[in-house]
ZAMARGU-4260 file (C-alpha; in steps of 0.2 Angstrom, whole numbers, plus 5000, padded with zeros to 4 digits):
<rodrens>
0) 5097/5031/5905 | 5113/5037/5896 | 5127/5023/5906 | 5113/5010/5908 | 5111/5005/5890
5) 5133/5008/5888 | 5139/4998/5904 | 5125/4986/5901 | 5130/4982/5881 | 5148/4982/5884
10) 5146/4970/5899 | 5134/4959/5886 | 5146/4961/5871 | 5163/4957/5880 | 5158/4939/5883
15) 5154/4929/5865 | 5159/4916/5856 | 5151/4899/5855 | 5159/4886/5863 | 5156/4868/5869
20) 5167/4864/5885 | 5171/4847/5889 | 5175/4836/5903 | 5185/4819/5906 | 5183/4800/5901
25) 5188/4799/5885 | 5194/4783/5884 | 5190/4766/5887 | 5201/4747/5894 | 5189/4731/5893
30) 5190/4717/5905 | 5179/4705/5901 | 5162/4709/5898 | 5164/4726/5907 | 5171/4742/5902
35) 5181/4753/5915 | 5182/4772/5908 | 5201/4783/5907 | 5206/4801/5905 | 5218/4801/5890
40) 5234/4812/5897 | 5241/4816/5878 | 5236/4815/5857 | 5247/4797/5855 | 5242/4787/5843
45) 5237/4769/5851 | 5248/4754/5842 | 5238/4739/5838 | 5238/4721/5845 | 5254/4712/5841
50) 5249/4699/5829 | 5230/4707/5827 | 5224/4699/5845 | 5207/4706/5852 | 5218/4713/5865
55) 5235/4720/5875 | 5244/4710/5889 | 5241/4717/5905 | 5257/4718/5916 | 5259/4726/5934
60) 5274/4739/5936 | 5289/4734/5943 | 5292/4743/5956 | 5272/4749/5957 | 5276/4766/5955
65) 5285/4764/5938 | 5300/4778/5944 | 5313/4764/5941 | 5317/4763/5923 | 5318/4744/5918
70) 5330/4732/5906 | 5323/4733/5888 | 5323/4714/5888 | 5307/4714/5877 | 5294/4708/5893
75) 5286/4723/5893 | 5285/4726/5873 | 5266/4729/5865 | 5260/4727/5883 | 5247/4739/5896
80) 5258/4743/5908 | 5248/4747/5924 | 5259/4759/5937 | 5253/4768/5955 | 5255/4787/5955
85) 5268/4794/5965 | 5284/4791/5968 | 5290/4802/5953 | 5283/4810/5941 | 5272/4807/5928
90) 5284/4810/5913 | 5297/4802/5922 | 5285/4786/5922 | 5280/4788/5902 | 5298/4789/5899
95) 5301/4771/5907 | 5286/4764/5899 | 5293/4771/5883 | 5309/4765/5886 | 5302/4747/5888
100) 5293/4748/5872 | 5275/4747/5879 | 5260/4750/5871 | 5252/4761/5883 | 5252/4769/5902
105) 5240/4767/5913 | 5241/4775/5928 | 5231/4773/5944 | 5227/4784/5957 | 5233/4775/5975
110) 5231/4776/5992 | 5250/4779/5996 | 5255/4793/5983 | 5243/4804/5995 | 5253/4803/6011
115) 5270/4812/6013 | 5281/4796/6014 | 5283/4783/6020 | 5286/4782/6039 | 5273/4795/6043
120) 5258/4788/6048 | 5245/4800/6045 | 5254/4814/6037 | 5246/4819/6018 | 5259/4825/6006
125) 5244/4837/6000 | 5232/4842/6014 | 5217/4846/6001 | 5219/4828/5995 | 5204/4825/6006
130) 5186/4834/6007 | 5179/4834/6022 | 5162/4842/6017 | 5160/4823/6008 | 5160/4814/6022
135) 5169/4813/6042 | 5170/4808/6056 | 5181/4805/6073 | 5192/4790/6074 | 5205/4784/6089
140) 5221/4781/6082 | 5229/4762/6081 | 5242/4756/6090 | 5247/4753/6074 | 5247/4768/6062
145) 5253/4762/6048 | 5240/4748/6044 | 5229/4759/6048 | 5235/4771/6037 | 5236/4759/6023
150) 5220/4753/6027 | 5212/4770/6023 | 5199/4767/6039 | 5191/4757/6026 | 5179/4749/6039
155) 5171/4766/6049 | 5175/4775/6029 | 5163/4764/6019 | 5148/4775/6029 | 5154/4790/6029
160) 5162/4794/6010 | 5154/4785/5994 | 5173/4782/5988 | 5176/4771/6003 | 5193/4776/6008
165) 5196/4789/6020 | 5212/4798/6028 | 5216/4810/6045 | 5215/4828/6043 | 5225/4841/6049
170) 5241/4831/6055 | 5259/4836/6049 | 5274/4828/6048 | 5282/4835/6062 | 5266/4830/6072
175) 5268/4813/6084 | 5253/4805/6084 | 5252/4796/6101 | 5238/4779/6101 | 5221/4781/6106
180) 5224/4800/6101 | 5206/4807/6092 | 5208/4811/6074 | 5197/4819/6063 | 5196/4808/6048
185) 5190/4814/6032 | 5184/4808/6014 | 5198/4805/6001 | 5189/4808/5985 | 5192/4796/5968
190) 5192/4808/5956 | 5198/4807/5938 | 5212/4819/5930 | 5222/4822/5917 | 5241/4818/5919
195) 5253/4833/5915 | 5267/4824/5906 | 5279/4841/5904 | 5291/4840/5891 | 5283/4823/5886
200) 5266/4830/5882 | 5260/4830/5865 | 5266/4845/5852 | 5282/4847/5866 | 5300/4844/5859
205) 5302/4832/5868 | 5285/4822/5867 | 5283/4804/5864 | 5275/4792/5853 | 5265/4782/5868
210) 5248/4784/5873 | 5246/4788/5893 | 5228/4787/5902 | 5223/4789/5921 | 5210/4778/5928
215) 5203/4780/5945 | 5210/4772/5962 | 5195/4757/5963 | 5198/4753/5943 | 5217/4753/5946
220) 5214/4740/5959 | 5202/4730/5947 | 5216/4731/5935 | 5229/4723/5946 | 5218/4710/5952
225) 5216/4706/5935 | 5234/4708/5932 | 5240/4694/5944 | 5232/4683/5934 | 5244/4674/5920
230) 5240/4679/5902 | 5228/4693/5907 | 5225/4703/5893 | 5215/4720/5890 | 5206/4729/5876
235) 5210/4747/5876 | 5202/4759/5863 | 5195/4776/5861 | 5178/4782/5868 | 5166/4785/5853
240) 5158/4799/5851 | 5141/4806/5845 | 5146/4815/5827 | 5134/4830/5834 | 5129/4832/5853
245) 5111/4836/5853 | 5116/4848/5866 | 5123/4859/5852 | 5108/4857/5842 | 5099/4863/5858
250) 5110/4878/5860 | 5106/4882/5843 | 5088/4883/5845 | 5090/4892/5860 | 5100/4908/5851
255) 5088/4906/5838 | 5072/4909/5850 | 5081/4921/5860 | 5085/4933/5846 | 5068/4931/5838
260) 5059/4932/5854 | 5069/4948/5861 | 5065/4958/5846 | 5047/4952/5846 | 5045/4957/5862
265) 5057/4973/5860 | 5044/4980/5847 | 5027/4976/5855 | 5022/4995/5853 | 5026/4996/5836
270) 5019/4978/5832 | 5002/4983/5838 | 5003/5001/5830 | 5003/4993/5813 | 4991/4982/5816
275) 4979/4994/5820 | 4982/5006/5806 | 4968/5008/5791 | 4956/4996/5802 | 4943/5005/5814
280) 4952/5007/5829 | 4948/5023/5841 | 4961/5033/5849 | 4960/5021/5864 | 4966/5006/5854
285) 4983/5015/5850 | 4996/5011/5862 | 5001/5023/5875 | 5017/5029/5875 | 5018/5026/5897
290) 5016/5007/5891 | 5033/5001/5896 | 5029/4982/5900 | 5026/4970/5889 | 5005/4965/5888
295) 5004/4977/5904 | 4992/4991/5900 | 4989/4995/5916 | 5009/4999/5920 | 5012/5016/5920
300) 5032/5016/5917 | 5040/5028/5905 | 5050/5017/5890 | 5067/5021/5891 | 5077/5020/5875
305) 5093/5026/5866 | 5095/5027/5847 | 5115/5023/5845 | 5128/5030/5833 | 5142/5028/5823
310) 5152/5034/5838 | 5141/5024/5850 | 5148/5010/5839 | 5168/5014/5839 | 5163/5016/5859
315) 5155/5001/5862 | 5173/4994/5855 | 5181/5002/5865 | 5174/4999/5883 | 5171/4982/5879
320) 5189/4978/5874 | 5196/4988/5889 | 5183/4977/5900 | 5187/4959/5893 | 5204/4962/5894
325) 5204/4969/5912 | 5194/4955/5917 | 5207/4944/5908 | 5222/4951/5918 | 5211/4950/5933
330) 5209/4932/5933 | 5228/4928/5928 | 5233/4937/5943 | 5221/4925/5953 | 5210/4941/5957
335) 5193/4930/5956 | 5182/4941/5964 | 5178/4949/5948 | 5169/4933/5944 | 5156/4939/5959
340) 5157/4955/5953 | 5149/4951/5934 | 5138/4939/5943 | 5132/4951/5956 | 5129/4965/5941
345) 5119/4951/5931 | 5107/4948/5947 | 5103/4965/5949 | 5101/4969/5931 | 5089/4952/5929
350) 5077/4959/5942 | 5072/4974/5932 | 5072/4961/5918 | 5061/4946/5923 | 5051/4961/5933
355) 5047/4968/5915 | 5046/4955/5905 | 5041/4937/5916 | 5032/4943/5933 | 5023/4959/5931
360) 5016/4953/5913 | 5011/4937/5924 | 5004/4947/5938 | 4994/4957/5929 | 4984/4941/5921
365) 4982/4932/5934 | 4977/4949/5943 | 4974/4965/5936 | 4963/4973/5950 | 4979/4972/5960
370) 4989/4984/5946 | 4974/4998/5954 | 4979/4994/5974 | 4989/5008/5977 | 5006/5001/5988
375) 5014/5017/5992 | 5024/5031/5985 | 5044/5035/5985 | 5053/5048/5977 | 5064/5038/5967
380) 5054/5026/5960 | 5033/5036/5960 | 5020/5027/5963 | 5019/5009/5967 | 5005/4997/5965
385) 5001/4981/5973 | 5004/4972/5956 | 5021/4982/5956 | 5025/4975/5974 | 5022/4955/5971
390) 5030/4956/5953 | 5044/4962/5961 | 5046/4952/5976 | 5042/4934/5962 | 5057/4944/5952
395) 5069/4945/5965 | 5066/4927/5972 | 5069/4921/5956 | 5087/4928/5955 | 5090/4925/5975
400) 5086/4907/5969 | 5099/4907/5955 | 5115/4915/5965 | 5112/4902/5981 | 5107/4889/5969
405) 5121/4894/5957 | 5132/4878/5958 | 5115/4865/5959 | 5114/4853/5941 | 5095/4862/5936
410) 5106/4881/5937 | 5110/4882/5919 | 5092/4883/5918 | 5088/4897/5927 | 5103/4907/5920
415) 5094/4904/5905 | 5079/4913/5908 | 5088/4927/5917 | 5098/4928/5900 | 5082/4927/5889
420) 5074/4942/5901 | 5090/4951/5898 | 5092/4952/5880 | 5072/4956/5880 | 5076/4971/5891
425) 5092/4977/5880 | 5085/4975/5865 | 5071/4986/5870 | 5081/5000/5877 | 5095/5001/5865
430) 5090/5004/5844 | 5098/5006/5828 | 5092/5019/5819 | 5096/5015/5802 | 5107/5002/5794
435) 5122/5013/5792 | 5125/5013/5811 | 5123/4994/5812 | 5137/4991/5797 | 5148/5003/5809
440) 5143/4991/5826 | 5144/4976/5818 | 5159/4976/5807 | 5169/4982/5823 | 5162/4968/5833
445) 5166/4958/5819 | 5185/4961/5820 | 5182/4963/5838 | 5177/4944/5842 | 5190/4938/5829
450) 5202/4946/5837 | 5199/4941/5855 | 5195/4924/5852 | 5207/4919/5838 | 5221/4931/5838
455) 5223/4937/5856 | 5234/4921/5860 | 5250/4928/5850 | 5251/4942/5864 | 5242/4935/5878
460) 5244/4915/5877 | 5228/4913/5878 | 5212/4916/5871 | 5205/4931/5878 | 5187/4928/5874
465) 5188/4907/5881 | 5196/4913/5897 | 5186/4928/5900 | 5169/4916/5896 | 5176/4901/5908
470) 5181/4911/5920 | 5199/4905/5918 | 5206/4896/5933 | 5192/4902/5944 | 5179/4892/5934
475) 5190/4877/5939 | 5184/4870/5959 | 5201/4875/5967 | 5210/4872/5985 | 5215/4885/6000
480) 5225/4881/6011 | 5226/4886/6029 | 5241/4896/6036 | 5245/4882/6046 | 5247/4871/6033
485) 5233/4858/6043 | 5217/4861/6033 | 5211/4866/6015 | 5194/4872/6009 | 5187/4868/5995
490) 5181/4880/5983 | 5168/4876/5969 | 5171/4884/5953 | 5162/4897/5949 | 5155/4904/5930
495) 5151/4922/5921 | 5130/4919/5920 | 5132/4932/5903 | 5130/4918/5892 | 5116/4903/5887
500) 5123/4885/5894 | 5114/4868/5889 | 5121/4853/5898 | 5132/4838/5886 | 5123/4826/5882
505) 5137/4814/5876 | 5150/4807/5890 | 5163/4820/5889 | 5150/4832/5900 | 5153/4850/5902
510) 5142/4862/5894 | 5139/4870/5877 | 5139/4888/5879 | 5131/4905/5869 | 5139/4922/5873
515) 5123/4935/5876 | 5135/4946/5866 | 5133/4934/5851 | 5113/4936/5855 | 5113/4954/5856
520) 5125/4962/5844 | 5115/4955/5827 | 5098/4956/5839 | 5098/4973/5836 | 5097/4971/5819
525) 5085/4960/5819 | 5074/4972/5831 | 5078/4984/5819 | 5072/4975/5804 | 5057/4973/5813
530) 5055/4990/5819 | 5056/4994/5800 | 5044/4983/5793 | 5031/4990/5804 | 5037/5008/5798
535) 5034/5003/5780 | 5017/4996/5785 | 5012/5010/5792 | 5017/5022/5776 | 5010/5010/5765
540) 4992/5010/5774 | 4989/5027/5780 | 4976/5036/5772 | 4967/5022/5770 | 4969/5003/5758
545) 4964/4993/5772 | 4974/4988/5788 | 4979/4971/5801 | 4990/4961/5794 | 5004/4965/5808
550) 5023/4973/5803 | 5025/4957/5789 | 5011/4958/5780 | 5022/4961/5766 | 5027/4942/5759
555) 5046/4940/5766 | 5049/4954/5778 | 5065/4960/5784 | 5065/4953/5799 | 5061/4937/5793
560) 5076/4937/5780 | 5087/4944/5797 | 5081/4929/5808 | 5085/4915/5796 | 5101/4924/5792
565) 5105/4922/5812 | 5099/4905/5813 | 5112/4901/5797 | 5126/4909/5805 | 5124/4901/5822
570) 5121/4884/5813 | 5139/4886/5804 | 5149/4894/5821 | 5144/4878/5830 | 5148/4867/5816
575) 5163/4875/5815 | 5166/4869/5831 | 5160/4852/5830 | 5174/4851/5816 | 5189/4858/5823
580) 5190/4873/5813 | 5203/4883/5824 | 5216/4893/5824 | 5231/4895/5835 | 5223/4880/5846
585) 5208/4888/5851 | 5194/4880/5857 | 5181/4891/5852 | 5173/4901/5839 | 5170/4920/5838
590) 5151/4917/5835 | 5152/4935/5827 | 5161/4929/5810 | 5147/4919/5805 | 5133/4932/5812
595) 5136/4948/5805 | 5138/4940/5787 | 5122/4932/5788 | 5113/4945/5794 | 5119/4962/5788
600) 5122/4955/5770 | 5105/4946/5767 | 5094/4964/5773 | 5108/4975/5762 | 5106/4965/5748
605) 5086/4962/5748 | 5083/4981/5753 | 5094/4983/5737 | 5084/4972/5725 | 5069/4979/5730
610) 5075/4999/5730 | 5075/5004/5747 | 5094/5003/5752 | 5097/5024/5753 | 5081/5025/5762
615) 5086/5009/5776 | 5104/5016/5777 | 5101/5034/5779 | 5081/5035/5789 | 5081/5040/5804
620) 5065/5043/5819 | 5061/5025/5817 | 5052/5024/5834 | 5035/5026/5835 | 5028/5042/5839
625) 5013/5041/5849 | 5005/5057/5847 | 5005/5056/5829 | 4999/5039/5832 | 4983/5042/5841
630) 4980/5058/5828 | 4979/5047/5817 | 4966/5034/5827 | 4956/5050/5829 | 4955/5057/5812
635) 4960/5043/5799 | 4956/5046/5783 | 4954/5066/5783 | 4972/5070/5790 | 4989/5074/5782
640) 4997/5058/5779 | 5014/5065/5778 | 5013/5074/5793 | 5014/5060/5805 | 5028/5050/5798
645) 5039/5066/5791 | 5052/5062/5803 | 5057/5045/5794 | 5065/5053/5780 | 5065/5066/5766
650) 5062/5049/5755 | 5050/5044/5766 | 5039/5059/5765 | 5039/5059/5747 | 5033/5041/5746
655) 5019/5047/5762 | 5013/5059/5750 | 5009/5050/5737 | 4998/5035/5743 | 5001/5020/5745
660) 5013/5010/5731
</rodrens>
């Protein structure tokens, strides 16, 4: 009960900040009527038409790799200069564009720049150029190589590999490769990617005034078809984009629901205790302290729950910082395993999650005789029922699902569940008992996401926070090759599941993403306001004045103030993100400097106006107290009122004693 709730919060804390992570294709050259999509390689700003045409002259490199710089006789000036990778590299070839006054580099990917050189037949300079999990099969080799070669066994490739070019696998350059000999043959994929210039590069010394995209290998022979043509021109322009992806809009619902949802759910006992107070419930109505699941009456699991402090607070600092910035280190050093580590203690954590708040809740509807079948009994766990077994079993599919399933397009939407389960669960175990403690925890997770999101680049290079969320270069798909240098596997990318992720909507792709941290940290307030409201409900009613009503019976409650404070906050991080607000280059927001603002001032300052700031920041004994509960179903209107409800406060008693206000 006592690391549970302190791994658990550190591990959901580490990881915030509100981020939308995109992909490729971000800009566009026109041929015709059609449209063929690049990947912009630098921030150049794109010269317009000499003499304000509708378009750019499209020349072909001379040589085709563009390694060779050229005379600076004017034929290449204001022009698209379309150049084949390889050969050199890809600041030496925006240098000779450069150098030649051209308006802008395309560069295309080509069969050639993936073989070693040139006399080798089947040899790949990069033996993970190809994937043979897209597509293979076994071919004799030609009496000519070469053609064959060049050909990229375009004729048996076109039914095997959806890019249509194909290429030997495992051969070397030492390797003679004898006619007629079998070859494994494997796809080479098209894929698009974005050009490291080096010292060129945008914000380098050293960079240059000239726009540089990469299209892929079939566009760049498109390109040089249309290129042979005299007078070919080509539009070239930047990708529009939507001024907001609904996708951010989406996210933002989603944080919104998950926060109100998870202290809903967090606070069902207390909910239901104040509903019941001054009406004519019996001692049966009140709800039973063994009542651990939500709308499970028939469970039988003791609610486990731990009431933080100000040192929890400087704590809860602490581990986390230590934890992101292990896992930071962890990934630099290429030590990805810690990737399937978080992943692996987020499935386990989600079956006791989706168990207590998805399937046992769902069994139990759908049927409650079976929460009466006795299954069998264990030590470590008591007594188990029938209704305990299949909610488990549907619980555990559910993850299993997920971690096989983790790379499949639909996953983001079961992490999102296991998420939402998660921050239920959490935000039912751990509690704040007065507002005091959450000033402490939120103001050091304040500086906290600042500091690891913003400021951590100026001793680590890089943004903690957006590393540690990504998973750095493990969330990339990567390449390993063999120790014989012959074949390479190819590795998906992998993600940390402790966050919300909608899908882009817009072309750049990727994900919009939500740290669970950036859910739970002002959650607990949020449950807390909640928590409280019911507490003042019930002082207000006992002794009689009439009851229902619920925890906000009371025009705008707490936790009402607290939800749209959150839903303000989240609203501004992300549209801090949609316009660039940064600093040091970060492309990110600590979701926390919006949050803790909108949430901790709004409750300080109405608790404030309306006189009941001491009593919020010093009460204490804000969980409800079952025994005094039912004491009071059984004898309202002729016991104590203070009695039950001392524990509050000394303030509290006072106002307990008197009646009602």
């Amino acid at each position: 009960l006592w690391m549970r709730p302190w791994l658990a919060l550190a591990l959901l804390a580490a990881l915030g900040g509100a981020r939308a992570e995109r992909a490729l294709a971000d800009f566009m050259l026109g041929l015709g009527p059609s449209e063929l999509f690049a990947t912009r390689a630098n921030s150049a700003v794109l010269r317009p038409p000499a003499g304000g045409g509708l378009g750019y002259p499209l020349v072909a490199a001379e040589p085709r790799d563009f390694c060779t710089p050229v005379a600076d006789d004017g034929a290449l000036a204001g022009s698209v200069v379309l150049a084949a990778r390889g050969g050199c590299s890809f600041e030496e070839k925006l240098r000779n564009a450069a150098g030649a006054h051209a308006a802008l580099l395309v560069v295309y990917g080509s069969l050639d720049a993936a073989y070693a050189n040139a006399t080798s037949s089947y040899a790949l300079g990069d033996p993970c150029a190809i994937d043979c999990a897209r597509g293979s099969f076994v071919a004799r080799a030609a009496e000519d190589g070469f053609s064959q070669r060049v050909g990229g066994f375009r004729e048996l490739c076109a039914s095997h590999c959806d890019a249509g070019v194909c290429a030997a696998s495992g051969v070397l350059q030492s390797d003679a490769v004898s006619a007629g000999a079998e070859l494994r043959v494997c796809c080479l994929p098209d894929e698009r990617m974005v050009m490291n210039l080096g010292d060129a590069s945008t914000g380098r010394k050293g960079a240059l005034n000239l726009p540089a995209v990469f299209v892929l290998r079939a566009d760049g022979e498109r390109l040089l078809v249309a290129a042979a043509a005299a007078g070919a021109r080509v539009r070239a322009h930047e990708r529009k984009t939507m001024p907001i992806d609904p996708s951010l809009l989406l996210i933002w619902a989603i944080g919104v629901f998950a926060v109100t949802l998870a202290a809903w759910a967090a606070t069902a006992k207390e909910r239901q205790a104040a509903a019941l107070v001054g009406s004519d419930a019996k001692a049966t109505d009140w709800p039973d302290a063994s009542v651990g699941r939500i709308n499970a009456p028939a469970a039988e699991l003791e609610e486990e729950t731990l009431e933080l402090t100000a040192a929890h607070a400087l704590a809860f600092v602490l581990v986390a910082s230590v934890s992101l910035v292990a896992m930071f280190l962890l990934l630099q050093l290429g030590m990805f395993w810690v990737i399937r580590v978080v992943q692996l203690l987020f499935c386990v954590g989600c079956i006791t999650a989706i168990f207590q708040f998805g399937t046992f809740p769902l069994v139990h509807a759908l049927q409650p005789r079976l929460a009466h079948m006795h299954l069998l009994t264990t030590d470590w766990l008591g007594a188990l029922t029938v209704a305990d077994g299949a909610a488990l079993l549907l619980s555990s599919a559910l993850v299993v699902w997920f971690y096989v399933c983790r790379h499949a397009s639909y996953a983001w939407l079961l992490q999102d569940l296991m998420a939402l389960a998660m921050c239920c669960m959490f935000l039912r175990t751990i509690r704040l008992p007065n507002v005091r403690v959450a000033a402490v925890l939120l103001s050091v997770f304040f500086l906290y996401d600042i500091f690891m999101v913003f400021l951590s680049p100026l001793i680590f290079r890089k943004s903690v926070m957006v590393e540690v969320a990504t998973a750095g270069a493990g969330g990339e798909a990567r390449q390993q090759l063999s120790g014989d240098g012959r074949t390479c596997a190819h590795i998906a990318g992998e993600r940390m599941p402790v966050l919300f992720m909608v899908p882009r909507i817009d072309f750049g792709g990727g994900y919009a993403m939500l740290g669970l941290g950036d859910v739970v940290m002002p959650g607990l307030l949020v449950c807390f306001a909640l928590r409280y409201d019911c507490a003042m409900r019930l002082l207000r009613q006992h002794g009689g004045g009439g009851g229902g009503g619920g925890c906000c019976a009371r025009g705008p409650s707490y936790f009402v103030i607290v939800a749209i404070g959150y839903a303000v906050g989240l609203l501004l991080a992300l549209l801090a993100n949609v316009f660039g607000l940064t600093f040091n280059g970060v492309r990110g927001q600590p979701a926390l400097l919006y949050l803790v603002p909108c949430t901790l001032l709004p409750i300080m300052l109405a608790a404030a106006l309306r006189g009941e700031l001491r009593e919020m920041w010093q009460v204490e004994g804000l969980d409800v107290h079952t025994g005094a509960y039912e004491a009071h179903g059984e004898e309202a209107g002729r016991q104590d009122s203070a009695e039950p409800y001392s524990s509050l406060s000394e303030e509290a008693g006072r106002h307990e004693a008197a009646g009602p206000p």
